[in-house]
C-alpha positions as CSV (number, residue, x, y, z in Angstrom):
1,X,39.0,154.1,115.1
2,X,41.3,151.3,115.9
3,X,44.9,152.0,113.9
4,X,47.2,149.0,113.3
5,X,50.6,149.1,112.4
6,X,52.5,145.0,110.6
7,X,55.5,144.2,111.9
8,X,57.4,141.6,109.7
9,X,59.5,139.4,111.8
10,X,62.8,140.0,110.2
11,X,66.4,138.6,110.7
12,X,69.6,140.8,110.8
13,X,69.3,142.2,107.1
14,X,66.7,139.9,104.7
15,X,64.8,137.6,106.0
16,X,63.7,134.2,104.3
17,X,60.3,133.5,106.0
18,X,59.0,137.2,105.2
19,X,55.8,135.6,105.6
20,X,55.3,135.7,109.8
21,X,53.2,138.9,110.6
22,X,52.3,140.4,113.4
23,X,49.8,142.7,114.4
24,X,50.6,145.2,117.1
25,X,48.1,148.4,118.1
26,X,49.5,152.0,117.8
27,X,48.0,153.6,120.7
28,X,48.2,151.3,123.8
29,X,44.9,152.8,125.2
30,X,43.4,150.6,122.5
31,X,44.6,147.0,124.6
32,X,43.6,145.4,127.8
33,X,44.9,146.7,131.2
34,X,48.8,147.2,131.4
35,X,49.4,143.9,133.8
36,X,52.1,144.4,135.9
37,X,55.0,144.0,133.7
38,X,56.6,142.5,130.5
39,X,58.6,139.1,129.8
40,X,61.4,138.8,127.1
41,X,61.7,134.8,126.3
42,X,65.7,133.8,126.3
43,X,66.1,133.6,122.2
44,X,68.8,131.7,120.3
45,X,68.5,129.7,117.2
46,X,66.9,126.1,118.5
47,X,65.5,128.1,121.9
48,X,61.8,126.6,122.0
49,X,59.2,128.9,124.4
50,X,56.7,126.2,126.3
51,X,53.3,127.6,126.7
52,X,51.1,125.8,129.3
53,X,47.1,126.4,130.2
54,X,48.0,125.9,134.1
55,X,50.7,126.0,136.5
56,X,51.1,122.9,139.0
57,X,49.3,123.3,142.0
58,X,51.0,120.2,143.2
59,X,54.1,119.0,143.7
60,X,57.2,120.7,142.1
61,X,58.4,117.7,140.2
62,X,55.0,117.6,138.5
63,X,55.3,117.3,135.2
64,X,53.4,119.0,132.5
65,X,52.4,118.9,128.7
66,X,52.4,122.1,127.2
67,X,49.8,122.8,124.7
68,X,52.3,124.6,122.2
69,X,55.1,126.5,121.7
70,X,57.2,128.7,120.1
71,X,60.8,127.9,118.3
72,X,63.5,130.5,117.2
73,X,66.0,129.9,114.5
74,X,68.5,131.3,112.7
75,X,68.2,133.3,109.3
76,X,70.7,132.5,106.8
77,X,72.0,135.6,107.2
78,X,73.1,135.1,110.9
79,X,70.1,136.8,112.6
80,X,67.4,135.8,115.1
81,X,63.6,134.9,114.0
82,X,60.8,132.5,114.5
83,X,60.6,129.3,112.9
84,X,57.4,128.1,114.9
85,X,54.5,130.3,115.7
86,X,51.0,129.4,116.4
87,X,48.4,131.4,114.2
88,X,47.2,133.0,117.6
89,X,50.7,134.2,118.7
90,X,50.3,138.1,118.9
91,X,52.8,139.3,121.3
92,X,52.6,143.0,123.0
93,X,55.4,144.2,121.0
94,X,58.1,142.2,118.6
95,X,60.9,143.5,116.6
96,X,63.4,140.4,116.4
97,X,65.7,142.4,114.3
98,X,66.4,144.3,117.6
99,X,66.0,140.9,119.9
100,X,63.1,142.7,121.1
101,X,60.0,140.6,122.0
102,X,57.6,141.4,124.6
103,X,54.5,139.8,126.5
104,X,52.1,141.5,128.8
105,X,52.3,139.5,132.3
106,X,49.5,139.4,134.3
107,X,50.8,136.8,137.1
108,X,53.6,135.7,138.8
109,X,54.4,132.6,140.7
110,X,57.6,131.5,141.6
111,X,57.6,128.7,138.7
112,X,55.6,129.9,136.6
113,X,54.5,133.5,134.8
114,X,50.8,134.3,133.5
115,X,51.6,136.0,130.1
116,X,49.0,137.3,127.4
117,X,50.2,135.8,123.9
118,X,47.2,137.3,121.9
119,X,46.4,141.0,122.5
120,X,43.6,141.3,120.7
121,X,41.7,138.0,122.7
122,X,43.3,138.6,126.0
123,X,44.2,135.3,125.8
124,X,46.6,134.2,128.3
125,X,49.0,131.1,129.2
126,X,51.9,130.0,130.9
127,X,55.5,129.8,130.8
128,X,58.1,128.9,133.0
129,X,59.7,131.8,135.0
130,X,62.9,130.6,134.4
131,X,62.7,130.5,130.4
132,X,63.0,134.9,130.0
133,X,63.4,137.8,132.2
134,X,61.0,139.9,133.6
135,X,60.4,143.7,133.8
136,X,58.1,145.8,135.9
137,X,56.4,148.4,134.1
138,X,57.8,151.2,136.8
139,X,61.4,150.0,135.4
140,X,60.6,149.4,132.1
141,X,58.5,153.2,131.1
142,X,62.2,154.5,132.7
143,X,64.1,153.1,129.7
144,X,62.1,153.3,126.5
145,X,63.6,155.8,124.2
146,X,60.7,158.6,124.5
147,X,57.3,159.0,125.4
148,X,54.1,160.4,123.5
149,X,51.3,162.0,124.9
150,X,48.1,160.3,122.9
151,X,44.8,162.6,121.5
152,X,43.0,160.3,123.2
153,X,44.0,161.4,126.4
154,X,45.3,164.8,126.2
155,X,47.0,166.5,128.8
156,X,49.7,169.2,129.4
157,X,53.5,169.0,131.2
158,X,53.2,169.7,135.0
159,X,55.9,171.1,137.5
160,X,54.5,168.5,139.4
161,X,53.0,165.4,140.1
162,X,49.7,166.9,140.4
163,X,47.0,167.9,138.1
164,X,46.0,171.3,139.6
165,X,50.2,172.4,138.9
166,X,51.9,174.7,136.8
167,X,51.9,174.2,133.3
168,X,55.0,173.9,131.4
169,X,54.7,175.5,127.9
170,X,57.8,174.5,125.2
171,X,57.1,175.5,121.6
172,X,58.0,173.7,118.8
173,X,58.1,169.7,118.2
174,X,59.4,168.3,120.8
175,X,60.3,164.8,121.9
176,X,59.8,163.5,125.7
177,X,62.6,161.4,127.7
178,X,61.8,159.7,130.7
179,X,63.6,160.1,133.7
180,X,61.5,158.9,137.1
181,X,58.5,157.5,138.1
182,X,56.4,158.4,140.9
183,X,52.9,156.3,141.0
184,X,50.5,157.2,138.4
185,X,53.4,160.0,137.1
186,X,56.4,160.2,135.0
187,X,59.1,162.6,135.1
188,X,60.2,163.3,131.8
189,X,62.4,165.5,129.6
190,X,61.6,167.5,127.0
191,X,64.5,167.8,123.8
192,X,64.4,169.2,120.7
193,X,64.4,167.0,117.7
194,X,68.5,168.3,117.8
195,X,68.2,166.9,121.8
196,X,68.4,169.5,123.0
197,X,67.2,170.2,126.4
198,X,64.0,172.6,126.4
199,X,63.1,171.9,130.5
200,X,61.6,168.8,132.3
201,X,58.1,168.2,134.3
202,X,55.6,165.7,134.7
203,X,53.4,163.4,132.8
204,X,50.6,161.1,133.6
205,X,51.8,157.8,132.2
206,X,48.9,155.7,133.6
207,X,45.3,155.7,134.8
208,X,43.0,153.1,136.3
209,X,45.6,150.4,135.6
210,X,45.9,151.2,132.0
211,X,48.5,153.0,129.9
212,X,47.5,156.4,128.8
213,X,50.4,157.4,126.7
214,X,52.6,155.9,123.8
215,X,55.9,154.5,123.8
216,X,59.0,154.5,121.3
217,X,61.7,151.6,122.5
218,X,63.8,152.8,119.2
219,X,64.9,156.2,118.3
């Protein structure tokens, strides 16, 4: 069964347009493959995010009409959120309250990024690489705040990168930090809910170009 958490696109403290929802999975195994990365628009109050069907595959100072857009403002209580959205617009991950907002890139070109805008659809455009930065998914696994193994793919902590290894047994609830990654692995580890320290080992992360475990960017 699919699960589906709303996120409500909030400024710092209250928001005024309560009304923007978005609607993000709970278990990533659930979207389409991982792509290679994420982009994170630049966002300020007035900052508008130009979506285009194509790239140019002529000359540089072609010009383009983008086919729509999205435009940040300011709350009134000096935060960050979106004034414009199209009813499509279903990002990989948004919490503006943090600055956080993140879209699956599937393509990279030296002007222009391929990013997926609705994860439900797969529906994918294009924005300029020069309007937000971009993350690998090797880098960006390395600094979320933890890491869940999923039910849906089960699996136990290895001494190493290999699935015929030890197993690494910890009792009690535990929380997974990760460290390093090493292709299809993750180094990870393993605290307490305190923080403590409990050991370290390994973790697939991904399989078959798809995520196969959850991630928390917040503690």
């Amino acid at each position: 069964m699919s699960k589906w958490i709303v996120i409500v696109l909030l400024g710092f403290g209250f928001s005024d347009t309560e009304d923007i929802k978005i609607n993000i999975p709970t278990h990533i195994t659930e979207q389409n493959d991982m792509g290679l990365g994420l982009f994170t628009p630049r966002m300020a109050p007035g900052q508008v995010l130009y979506f285009y069907e194509a790239p140019p595959l002529g000359s540089p100072n072609e010009r383009l009409k983008p086919t729509d857009s999205i435009v940040f403002e300011a709350t009134a209580y000096g935060g960050l959120d979106i004034g414009y959205q199209p009813q499509w617009f279903e990002p990989h991950y948004v919490k503006l309250d943090y600055d956080m907002l993140l879209l699956k890139v599937n393509s990279i070109g030296r002007r222009f990024i391929e990013i997926t805008v609705n994860e439900s659809q797969n529906k994918t455009l294009y924005v300029p690489a020069d309007s937000g930065t971009y993350v690998d998914w090797n880098l960006f696994i390395t600094q979320v705040h933890s890491v869940e193994i999923l039910e849906e793919y089960p699996q136990k902590i290895k001494s190493q990168p290999l699935i015929g290894s030890k197993t690494i047994f910890v009792e009690g609830d535990k929380m997974l930090s990760p460290v390093h990654v090493k292709g299809d692995w993750l180094f990870v580890t393993i605290l307490d809910l305190q923080y403590n320290s409990k050991g370290q080992g390994w973790i697939q992360w991904k399989k078959d170009g798809k995520l196969v475990i959850n991630y928390q960017l917040l503690s």
